[in-house]
DOROVEX-390857 format. One line per 5 residues: number of its first residue (from 1); for each residue x, y, z of N, C-alpha, C. Coordinates in Angstrom, 1 decimal. Atoms other than C-alpha are relative to their C-alpha. Layout:
N
NUM = X/Y/Z/X/Y/Z/X/Y/Z  ...
***
This chain:
302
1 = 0.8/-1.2/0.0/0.0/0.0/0.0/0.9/1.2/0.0  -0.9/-1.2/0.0/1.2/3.7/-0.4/0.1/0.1/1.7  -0.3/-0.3/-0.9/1.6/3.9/3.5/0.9/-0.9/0.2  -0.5/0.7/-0.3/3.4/1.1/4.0/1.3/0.1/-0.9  -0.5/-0.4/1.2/5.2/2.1/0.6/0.8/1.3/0.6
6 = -0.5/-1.8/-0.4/6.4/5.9/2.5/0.8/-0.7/1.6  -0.8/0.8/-1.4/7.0/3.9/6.1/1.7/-1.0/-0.5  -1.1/1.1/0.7/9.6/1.2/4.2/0.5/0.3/-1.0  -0.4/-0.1/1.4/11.0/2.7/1.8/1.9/-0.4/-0.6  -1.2/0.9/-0.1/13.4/0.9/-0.4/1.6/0.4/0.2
11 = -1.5/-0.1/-0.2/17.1/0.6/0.6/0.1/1.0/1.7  -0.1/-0.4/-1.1/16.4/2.7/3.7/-0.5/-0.7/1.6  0.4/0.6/-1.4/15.6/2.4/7.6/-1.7/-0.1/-0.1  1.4/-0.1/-0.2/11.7/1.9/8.9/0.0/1.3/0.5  0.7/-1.2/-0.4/10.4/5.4/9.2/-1.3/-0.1/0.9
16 = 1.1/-0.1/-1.8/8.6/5.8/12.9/-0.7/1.0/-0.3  0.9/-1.8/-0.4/7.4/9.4/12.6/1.1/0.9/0.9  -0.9/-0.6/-0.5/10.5/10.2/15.3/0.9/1.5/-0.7  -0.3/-1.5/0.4/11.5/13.9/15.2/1.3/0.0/0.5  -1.3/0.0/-0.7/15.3/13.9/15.9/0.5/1.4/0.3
21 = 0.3/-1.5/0.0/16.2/17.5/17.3/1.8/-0.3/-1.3  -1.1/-0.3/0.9/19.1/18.7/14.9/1.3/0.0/0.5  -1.5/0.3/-0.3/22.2/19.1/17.1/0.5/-1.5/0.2  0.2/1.0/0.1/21.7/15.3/17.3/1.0/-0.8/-1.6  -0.1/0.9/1.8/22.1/14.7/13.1/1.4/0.5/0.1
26 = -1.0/-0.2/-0.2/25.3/16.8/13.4/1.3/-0.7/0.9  -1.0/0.2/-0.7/27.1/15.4/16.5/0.1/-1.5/0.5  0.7/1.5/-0.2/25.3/11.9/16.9/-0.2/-0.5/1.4  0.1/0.2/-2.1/24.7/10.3/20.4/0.9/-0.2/0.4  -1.2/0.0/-0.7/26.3/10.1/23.0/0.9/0.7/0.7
31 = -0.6/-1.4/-0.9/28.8/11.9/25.3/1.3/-0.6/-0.5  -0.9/0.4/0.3/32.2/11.8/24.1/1.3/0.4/0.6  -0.3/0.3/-1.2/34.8/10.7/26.1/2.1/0.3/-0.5  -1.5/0.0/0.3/39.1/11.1/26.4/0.3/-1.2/-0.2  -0.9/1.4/0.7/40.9/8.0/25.0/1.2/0.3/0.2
36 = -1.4/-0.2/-0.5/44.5/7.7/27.0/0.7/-1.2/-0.4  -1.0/1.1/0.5/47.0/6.1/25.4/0.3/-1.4/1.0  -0.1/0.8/-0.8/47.5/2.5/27.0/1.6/-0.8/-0.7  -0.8/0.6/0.2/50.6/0.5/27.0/-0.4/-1.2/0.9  0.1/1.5/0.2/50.6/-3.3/27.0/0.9/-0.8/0.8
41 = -0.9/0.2/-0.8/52.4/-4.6/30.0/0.4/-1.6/-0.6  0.2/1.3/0.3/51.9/-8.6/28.7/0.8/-0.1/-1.1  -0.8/0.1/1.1/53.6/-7.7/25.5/1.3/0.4/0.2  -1.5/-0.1/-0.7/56.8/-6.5/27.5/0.4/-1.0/0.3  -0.5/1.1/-0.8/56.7/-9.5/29.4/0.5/-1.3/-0.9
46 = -0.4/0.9/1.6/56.9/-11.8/26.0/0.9/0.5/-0.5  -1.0/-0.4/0.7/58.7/-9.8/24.5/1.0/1.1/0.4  -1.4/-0.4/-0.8/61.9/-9.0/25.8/0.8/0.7/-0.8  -0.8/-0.7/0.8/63.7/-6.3/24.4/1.8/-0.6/0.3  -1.5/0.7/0.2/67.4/-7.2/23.2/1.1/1.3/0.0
51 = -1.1/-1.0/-0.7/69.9/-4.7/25.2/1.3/-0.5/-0.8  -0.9/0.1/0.1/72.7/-6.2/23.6/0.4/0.6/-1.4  -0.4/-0.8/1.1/75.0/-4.5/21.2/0.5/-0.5/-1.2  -1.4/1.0/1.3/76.4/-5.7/17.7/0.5/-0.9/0.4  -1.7/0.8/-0.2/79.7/-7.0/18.8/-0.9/-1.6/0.6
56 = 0.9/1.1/-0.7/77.6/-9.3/21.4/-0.5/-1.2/-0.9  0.9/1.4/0.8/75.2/-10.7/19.1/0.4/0.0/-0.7  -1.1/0.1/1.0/77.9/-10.9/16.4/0.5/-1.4/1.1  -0.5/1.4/-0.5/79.6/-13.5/19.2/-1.1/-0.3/0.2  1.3/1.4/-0.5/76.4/-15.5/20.5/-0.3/-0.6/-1.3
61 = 0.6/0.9/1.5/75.4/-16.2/16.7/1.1/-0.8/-0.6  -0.6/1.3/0.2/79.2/-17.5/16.5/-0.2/-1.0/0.9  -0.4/1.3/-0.6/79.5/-19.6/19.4/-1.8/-0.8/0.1  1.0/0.4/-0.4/75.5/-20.4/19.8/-1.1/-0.3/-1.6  0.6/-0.3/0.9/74.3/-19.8/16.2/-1.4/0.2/0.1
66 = 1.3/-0.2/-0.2/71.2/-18.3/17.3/-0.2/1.7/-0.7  0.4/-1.2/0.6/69.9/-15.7/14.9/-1.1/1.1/0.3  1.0/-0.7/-0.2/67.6/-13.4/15.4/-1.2/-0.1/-0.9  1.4/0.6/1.3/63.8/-13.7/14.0/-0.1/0.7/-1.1  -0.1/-1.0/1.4/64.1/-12.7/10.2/1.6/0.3/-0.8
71 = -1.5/-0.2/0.4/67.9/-12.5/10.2/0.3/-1.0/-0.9  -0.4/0.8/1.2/69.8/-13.5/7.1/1.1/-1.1/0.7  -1.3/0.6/-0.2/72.3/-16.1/7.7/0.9/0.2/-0.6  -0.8/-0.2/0.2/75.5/-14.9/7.2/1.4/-0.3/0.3  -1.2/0.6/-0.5/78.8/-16.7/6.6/0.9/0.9/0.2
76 = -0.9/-0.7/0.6/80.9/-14.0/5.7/1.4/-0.5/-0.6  -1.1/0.5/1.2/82.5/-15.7/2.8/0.4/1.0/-0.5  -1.1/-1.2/0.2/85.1/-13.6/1.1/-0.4/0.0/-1.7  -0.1/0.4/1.3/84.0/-14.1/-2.6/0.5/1.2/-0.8  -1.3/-0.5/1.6/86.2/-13.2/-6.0/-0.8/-0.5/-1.1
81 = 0.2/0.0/1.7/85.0/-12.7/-9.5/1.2/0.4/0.0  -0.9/-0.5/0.8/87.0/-11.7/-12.1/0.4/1.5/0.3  0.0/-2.1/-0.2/86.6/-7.7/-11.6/0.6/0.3/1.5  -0.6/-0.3/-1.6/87.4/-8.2/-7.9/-0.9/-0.6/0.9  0.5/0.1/-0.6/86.2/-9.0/-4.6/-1.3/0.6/0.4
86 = 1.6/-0.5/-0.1/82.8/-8.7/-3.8/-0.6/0.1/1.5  -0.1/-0.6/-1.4/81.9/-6.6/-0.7/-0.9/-0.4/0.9  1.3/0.2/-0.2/78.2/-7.0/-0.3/-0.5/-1.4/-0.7  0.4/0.8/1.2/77.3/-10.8/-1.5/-1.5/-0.1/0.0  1.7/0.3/-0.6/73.8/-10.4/-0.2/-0.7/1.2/-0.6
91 = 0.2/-0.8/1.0/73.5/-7.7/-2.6/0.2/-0.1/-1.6  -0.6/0.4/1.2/75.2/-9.1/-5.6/-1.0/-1.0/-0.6  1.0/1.2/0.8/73.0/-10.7/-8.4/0.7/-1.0/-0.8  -0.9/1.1/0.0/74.5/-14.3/-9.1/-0.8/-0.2/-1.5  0.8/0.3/1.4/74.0/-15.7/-12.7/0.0/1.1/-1.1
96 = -0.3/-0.9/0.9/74.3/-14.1/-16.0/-1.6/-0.2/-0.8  1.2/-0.3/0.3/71.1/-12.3/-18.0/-0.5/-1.0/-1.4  -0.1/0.9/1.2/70.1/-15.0/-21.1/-0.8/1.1/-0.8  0.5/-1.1/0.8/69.2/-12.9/-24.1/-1.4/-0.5/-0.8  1.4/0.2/-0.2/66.1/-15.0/-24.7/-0.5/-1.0/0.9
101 = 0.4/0.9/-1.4/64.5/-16.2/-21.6/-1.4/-0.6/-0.3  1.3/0.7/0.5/61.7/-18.4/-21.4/-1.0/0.6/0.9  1.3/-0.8/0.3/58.5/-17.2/-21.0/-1.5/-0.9/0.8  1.5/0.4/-0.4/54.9/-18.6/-18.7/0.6/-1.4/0.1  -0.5/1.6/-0.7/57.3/-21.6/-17.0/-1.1/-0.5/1.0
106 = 1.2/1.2/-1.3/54.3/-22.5/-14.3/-0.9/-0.3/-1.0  0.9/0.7/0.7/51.9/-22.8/-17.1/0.2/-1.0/-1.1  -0.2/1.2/0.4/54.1/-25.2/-19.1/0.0/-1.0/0.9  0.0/1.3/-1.1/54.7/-26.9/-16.1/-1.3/-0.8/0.3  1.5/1.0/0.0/50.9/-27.6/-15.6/-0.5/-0.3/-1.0
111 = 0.3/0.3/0.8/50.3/-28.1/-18.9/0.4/-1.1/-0.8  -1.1/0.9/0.5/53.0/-30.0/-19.9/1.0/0.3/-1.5  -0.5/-0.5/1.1/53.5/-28.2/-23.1/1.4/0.8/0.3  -1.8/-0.5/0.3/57.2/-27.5/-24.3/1.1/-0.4/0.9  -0.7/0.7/-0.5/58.3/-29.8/-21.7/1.3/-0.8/0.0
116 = -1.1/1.0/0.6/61.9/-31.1/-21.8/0.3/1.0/-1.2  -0.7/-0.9/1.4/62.5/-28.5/-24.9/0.9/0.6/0.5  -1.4/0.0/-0.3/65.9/-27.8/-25.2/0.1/1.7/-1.1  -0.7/-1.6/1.1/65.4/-24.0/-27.4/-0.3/0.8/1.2  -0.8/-1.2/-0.6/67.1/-21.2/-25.8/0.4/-0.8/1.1
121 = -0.7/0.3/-1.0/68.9/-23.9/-23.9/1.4/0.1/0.2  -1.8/0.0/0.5/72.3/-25.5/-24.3/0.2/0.4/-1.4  -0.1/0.2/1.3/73.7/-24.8/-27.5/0.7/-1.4/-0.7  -1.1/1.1/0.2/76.4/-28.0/-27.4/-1.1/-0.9/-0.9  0.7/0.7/0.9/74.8/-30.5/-30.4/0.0/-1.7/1.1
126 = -0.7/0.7/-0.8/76.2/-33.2/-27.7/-1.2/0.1/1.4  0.0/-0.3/-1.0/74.8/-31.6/-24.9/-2.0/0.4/0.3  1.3/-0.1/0.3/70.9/-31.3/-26.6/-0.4/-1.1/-0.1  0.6/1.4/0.5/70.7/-35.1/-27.5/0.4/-0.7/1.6  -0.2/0.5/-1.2/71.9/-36.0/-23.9/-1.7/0.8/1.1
131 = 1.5/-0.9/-0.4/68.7/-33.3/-22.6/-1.2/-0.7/-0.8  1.2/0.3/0.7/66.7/-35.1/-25.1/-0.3/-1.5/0.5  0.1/2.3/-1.4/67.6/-38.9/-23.5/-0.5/0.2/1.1  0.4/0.1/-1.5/67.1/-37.6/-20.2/-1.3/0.5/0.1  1.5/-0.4/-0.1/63.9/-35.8/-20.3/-1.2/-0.5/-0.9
136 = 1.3/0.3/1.0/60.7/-36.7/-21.4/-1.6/0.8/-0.1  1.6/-0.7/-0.2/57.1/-35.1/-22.1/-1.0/-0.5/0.9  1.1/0.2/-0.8/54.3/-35.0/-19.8/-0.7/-1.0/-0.5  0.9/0.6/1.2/52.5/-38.1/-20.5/0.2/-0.9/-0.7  -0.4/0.7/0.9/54.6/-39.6/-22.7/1.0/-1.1/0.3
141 = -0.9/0.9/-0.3/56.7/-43.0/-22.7/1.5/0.8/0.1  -1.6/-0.3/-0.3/60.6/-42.0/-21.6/0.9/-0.9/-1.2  -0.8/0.6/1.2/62.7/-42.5/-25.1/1.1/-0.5/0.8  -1.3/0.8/-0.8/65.0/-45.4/-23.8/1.1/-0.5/-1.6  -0.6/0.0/0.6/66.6/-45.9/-27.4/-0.3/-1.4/-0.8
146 = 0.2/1.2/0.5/64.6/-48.8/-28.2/-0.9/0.1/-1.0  0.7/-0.2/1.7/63.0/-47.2/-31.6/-1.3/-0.7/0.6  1.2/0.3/-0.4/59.8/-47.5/-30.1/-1.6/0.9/-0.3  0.9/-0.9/0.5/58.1/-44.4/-31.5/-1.5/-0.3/-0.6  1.3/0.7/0.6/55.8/-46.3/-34.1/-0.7/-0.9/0.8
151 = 0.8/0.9/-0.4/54.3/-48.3/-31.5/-1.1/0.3/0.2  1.1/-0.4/0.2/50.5/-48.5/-31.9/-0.4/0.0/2.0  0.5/0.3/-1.9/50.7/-49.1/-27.4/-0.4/1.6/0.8  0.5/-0.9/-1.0/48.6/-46.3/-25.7/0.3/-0.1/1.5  0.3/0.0/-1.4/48.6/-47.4/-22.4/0.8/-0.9/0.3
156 = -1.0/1.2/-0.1/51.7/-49.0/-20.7/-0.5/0.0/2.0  0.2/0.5/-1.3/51.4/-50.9/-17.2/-1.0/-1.1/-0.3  1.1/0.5/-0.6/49.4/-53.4/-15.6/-1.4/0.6/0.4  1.1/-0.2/-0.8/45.9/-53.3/-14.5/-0.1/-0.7/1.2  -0.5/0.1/-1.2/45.4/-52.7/-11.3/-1.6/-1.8/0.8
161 = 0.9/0.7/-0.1/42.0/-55.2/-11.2/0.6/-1.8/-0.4  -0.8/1.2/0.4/43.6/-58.8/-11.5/-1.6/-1.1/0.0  1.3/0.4/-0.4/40.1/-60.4/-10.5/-1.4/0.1/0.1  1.2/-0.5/0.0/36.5/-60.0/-11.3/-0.1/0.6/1.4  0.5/-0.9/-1.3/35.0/-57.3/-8.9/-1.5/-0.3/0.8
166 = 1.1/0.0/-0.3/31.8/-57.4/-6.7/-1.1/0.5/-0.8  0.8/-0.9/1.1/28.9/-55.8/-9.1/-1.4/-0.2/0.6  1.9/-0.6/-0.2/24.7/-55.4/-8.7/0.0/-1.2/-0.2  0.5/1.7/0.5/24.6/-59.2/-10.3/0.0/-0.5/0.8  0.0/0.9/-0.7/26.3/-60.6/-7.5/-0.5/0.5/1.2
171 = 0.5/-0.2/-1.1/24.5/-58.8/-4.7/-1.0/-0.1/-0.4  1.2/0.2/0.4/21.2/-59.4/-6.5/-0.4/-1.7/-0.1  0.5/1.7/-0.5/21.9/-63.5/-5.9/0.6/-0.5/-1.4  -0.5/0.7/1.2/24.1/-64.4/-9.0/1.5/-0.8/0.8  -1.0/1.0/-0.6/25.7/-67.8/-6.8/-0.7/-1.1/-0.9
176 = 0.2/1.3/0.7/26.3/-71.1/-7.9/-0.9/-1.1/0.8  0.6/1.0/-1.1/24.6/-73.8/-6.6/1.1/-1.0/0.9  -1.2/0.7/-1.4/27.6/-75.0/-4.3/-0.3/0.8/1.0  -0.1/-0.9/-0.9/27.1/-71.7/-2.8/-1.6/0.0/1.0  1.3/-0.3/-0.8/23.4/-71.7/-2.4/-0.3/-1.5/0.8
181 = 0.2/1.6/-1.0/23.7/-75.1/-0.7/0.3/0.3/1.6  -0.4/0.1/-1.4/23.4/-75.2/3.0/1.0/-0.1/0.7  -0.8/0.4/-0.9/26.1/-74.9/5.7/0.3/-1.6/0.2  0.2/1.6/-0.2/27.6/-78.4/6.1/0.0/0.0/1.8  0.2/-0.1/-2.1/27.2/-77.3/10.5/-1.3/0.3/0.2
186 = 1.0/-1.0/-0.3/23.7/-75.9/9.8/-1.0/-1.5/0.8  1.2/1.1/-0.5/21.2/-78.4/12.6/0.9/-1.2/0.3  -0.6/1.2/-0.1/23.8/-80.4/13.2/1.8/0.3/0.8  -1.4/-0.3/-0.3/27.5/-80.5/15.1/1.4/-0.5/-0.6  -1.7/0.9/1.1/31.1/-81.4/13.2/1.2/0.1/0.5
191 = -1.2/0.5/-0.4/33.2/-81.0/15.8/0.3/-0.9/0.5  -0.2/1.3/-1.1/34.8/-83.7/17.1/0.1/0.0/1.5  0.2/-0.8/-1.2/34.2/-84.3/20.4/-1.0/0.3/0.8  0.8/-0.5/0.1/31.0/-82.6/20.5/-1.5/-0.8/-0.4  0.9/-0.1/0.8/28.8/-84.2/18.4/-0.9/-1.5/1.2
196 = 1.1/1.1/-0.4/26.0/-86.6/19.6/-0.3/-1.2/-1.3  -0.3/1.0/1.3/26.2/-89.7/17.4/-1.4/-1.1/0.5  1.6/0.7/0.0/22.6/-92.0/17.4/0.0/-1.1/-1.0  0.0/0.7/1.3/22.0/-95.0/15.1/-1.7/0.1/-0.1  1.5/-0.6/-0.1/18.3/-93.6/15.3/0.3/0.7/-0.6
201 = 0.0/-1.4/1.4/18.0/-91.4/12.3/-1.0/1.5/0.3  1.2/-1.0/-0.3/14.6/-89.7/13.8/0.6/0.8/1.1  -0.2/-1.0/-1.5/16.1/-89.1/17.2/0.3/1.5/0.0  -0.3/-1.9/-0.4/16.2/-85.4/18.5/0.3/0.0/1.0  -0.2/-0.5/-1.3/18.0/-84.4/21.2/-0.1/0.8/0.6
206 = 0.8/-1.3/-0.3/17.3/-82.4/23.7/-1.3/0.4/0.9  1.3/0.1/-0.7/14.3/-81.5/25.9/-1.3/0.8/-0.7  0.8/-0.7/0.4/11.2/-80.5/24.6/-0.3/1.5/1.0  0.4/-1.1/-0.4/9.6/-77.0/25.7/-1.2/0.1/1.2  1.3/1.0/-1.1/6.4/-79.0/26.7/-0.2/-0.8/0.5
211 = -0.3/1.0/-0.2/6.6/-81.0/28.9/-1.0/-1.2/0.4  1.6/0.9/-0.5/3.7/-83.5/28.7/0.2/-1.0/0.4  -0.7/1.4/-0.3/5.5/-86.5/29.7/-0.2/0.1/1.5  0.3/-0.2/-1.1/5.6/-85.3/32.8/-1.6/0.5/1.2  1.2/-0.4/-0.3/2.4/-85.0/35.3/-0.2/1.2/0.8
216 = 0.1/-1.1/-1.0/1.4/-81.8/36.6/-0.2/-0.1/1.5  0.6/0.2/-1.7/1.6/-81.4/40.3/-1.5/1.1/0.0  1.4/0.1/-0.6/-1.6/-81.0/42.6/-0.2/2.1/0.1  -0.1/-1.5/-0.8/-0.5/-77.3/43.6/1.6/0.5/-0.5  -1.3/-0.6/0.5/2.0/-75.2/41.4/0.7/0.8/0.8
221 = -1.0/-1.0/-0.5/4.6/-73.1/42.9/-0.1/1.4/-0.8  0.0/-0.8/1.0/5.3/-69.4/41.8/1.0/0.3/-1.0  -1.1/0.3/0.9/8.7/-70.6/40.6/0.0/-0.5/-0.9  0.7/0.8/1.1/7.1/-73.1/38.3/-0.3/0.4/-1.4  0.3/-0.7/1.9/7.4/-71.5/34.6/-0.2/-1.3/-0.3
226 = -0.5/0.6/1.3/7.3/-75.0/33.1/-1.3/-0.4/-0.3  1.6/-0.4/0.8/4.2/-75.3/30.9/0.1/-2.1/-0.5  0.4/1.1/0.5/2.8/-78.6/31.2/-0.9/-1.0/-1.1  1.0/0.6/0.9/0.7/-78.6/28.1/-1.9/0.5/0.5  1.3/-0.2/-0.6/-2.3/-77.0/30.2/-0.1/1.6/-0.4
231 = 0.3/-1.5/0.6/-1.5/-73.5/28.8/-0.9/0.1/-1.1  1.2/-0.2/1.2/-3.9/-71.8/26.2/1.3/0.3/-0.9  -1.0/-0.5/1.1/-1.9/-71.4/22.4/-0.7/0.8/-0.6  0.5/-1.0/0.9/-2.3/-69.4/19.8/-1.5/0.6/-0.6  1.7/-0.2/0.0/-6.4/-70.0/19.7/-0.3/0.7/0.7
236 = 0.2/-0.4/-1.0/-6.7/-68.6/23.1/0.5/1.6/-0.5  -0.5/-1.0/0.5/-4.7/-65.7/21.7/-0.9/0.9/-0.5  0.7/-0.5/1.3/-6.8/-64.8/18.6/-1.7/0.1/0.2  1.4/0.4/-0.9/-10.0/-66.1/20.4/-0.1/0.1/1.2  0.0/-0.1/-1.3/-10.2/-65.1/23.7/-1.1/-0.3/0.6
241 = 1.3/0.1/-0.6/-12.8/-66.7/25.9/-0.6/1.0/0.8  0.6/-1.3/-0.7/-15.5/-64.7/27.7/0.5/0.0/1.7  -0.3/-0.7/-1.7/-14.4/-63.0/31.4/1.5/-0.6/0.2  -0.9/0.4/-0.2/-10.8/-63.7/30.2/0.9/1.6/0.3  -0.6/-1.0/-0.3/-10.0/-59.8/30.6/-0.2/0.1/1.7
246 = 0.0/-0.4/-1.8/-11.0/-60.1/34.4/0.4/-1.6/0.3  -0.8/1.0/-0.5/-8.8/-62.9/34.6/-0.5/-1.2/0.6  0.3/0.9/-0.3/-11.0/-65.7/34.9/0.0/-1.2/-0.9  0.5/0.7/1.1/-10.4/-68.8/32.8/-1.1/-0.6/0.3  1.2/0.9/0.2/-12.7/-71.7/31.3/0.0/-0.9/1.2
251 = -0.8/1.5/-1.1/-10.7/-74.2/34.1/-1.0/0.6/1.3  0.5/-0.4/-1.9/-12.1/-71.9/37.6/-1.8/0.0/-0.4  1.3/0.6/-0.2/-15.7/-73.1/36.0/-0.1/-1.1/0.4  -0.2/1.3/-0.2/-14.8/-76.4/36.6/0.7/-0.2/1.3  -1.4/0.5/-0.8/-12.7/-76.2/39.6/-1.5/0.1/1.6
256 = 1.0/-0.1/-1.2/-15.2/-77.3/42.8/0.3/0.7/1.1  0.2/-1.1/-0.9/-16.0/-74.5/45.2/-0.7/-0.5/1.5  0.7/0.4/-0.6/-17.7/-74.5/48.7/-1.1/0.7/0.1  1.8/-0.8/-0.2/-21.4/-73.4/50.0/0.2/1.6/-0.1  -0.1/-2.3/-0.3/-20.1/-69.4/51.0/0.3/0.1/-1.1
261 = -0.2/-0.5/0.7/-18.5/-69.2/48.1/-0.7/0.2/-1.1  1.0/-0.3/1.3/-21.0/-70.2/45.2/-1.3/1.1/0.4  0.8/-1.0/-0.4/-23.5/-67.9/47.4/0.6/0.8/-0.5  -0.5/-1.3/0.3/-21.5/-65.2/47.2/-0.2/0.1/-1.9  -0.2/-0.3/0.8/-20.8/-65.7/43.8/-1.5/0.1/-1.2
266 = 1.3/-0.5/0.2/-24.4/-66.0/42.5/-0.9/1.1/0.2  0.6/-1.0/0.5/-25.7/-63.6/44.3/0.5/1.4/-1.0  -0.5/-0.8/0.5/-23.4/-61.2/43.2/-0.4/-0.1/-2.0  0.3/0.1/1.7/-24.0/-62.3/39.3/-1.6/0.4/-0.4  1.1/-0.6/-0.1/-27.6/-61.6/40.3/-0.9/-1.4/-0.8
271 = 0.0/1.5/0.7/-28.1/-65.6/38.7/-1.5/-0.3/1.7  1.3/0.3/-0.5/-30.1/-66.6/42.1/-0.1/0.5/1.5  -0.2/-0.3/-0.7/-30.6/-65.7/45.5/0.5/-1.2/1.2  -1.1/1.4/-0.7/-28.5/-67.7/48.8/-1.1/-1.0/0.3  0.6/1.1/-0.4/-31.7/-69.9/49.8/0.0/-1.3/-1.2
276 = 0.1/0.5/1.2/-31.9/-70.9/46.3/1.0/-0.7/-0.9  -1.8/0.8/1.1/-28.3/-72.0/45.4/-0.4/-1.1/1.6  -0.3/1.3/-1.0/-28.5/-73.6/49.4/-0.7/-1.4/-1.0  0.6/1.0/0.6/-31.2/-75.7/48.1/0.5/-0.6/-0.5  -0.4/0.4/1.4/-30.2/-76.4/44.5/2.0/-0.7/0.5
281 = -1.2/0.6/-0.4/-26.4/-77.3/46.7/-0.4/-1.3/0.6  0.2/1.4/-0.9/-28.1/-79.9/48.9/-0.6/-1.3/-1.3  0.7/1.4/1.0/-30.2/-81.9/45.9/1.0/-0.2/-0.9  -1.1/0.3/1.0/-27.0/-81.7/43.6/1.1/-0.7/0.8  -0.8/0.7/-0.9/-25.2/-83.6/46.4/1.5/0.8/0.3
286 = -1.0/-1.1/-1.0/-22.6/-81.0/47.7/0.3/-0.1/1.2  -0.6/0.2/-2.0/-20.4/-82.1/50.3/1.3/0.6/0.4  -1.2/-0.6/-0.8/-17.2/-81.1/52.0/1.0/0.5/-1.1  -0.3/-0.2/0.7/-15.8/-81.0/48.7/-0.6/1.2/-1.0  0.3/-0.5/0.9/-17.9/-79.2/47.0/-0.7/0.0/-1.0
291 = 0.9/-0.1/1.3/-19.7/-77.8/43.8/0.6/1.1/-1.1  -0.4/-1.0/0.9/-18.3/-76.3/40.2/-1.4/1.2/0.0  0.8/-1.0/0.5/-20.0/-73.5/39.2/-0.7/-0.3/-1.2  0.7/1.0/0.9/-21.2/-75.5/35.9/-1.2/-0.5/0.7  0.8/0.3/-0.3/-22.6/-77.9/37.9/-1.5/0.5/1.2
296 = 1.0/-1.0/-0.8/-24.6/-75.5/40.4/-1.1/0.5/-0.9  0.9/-0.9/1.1/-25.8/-73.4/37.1/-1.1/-1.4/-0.5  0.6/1.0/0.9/-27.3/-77.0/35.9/-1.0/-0.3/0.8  0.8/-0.3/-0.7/-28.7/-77.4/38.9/-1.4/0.5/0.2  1.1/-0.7/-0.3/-30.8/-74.4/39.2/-0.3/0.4/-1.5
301 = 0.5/0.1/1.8/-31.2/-74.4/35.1/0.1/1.4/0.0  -0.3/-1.3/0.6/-29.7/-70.9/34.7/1.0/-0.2/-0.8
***
């Protein structure tokens, strides 16, 4: 919108409406303050100024050769040209000027071009074919003298792959059938030693899980994990009988109760009232032992 267009405008700040007085635009905020020079006690303490004079550190750099940071090393060799002794050699330019010099040496170097070329080198005819034996082009086979030029061989060496590689084929299941054959240990033991040997072919060793062989005691323990075949499987699972979420199996219909209890539990079901189960206890023959809850319900035909 044009207000929002005058408030924001481009490349500048958000315009408030703020009135700034004018000695403000001139001198800017703020109170401005004296700035005293500081000296750096920590950079004294590092760095240690060097009181000693020439002569001094002229001896310490002979007997200790310890130079100073940035200092040249200096033998003070005496050197002679021809014209005379030379006073300054750390001044003196070594090597004579060539009257055609070569020209963009790092970009032959990465290039490789004009590699090993011997113009504006030596001149000796001797001294060019010895530069020409020893060097060779980027790239290119090293002329050993064995007239090998016309050879149609691109590419010298071994490969570095001596042996088919892993590929998509063989992780997509391209084995032989030696390979896709079973472990010769798989269900069975091969060490010696170890192994369980049978002239029973079916036999399995070993204890079953379930143990039905065995008879369940009268009264289990709470230690007693071992499942004698009286647990519910996978039906029980998928199919759950009714009043199995309040933890009652099919078995505590069948398990004989006494007189208080089937009261209680009738009336509570709201099935019959207590004169009504006594009864229907005494003519169903209910004695010290008892009466299921089955046969109670058959009883009184609820």
């Amino acid at each position: 919108t044009s207000l929002s267009g005058r408030r924001e405008p481009l490349g500048a700040s958000y315009v408030r409406g703020h009135a700034i007085p004018p000695q403000l635009l001139e001198t800017g905020f703020g109170k401005p303050g004296e700035v005293k020079a500081t000296v750096s006690q920590t950079k004294e303490l590092f760095a240690l100024r060097d009181e000693r004079t020439p002569a001094q550190h002229a001896a310490y750099v002979k007997s200790h050769g310890s130079y100073a940071p940035g200092e040249q090393i200096r033998r003070n060799y005496s050197w002679k040209t021809r014209e005379g002794a030379i006073e300054n050699p750390w001044e003196y330019g070594w090597g004579g000027q060539s009257e055609k010099p070569e020209l963009n040496q790092v970009s032959k170097a990465l290039s490789g071009e004009g590699y090993g070329s011997t113009e504006g080198g030596a001149s000796n005819p001797q001294m060019r074919a010895y530069i020409e034996q020893r060097r060779h082009a980027l790239g290119k086979p090293r002329a050993l003298g064995h007239d090998n030029t016309a050879s149609s061989i691109e590419v010298f060496g071994k490969s570095s792959s001596t042996e088919p590689q892993w590929g998509t084929r063989e992780c997509m299941g391209n084995y032989t059938a030696e390979q896709q054959a079973p472990d010769a240990d798989l269900g069975r033991s091969i060490r010696p030693g170890w192994r369980n040997v049978s002239d029973d072919p079916e036999r399995s060793f070993g204890l079953p899980m379930v143990r039905t062989d065995k008879p369940m005691p009268h009264v289990r323990g709470v230690a007693d994990y071992q499942n004698y075949g009286d647990e519910p499987g996978a039906r029980a699972v998928l199919n759950p009988p009714s009043y199995s979420e309040l933890g009652v199996e099919p078995a505590d219909f069948a398990t004989p109760l006494p007189l208080p209890a089937l009261v209680n539990i009738f009336a509570r079901a709201g099935l019959a009232e207590a004169a009504a189960v006594e009864q229907a206890f005494r003519e169903a023959g209910g004695g010290e032992l008892g009466l299921s809850v089955i046969e109670l319900r058959r009883a009184l035909g609820v």
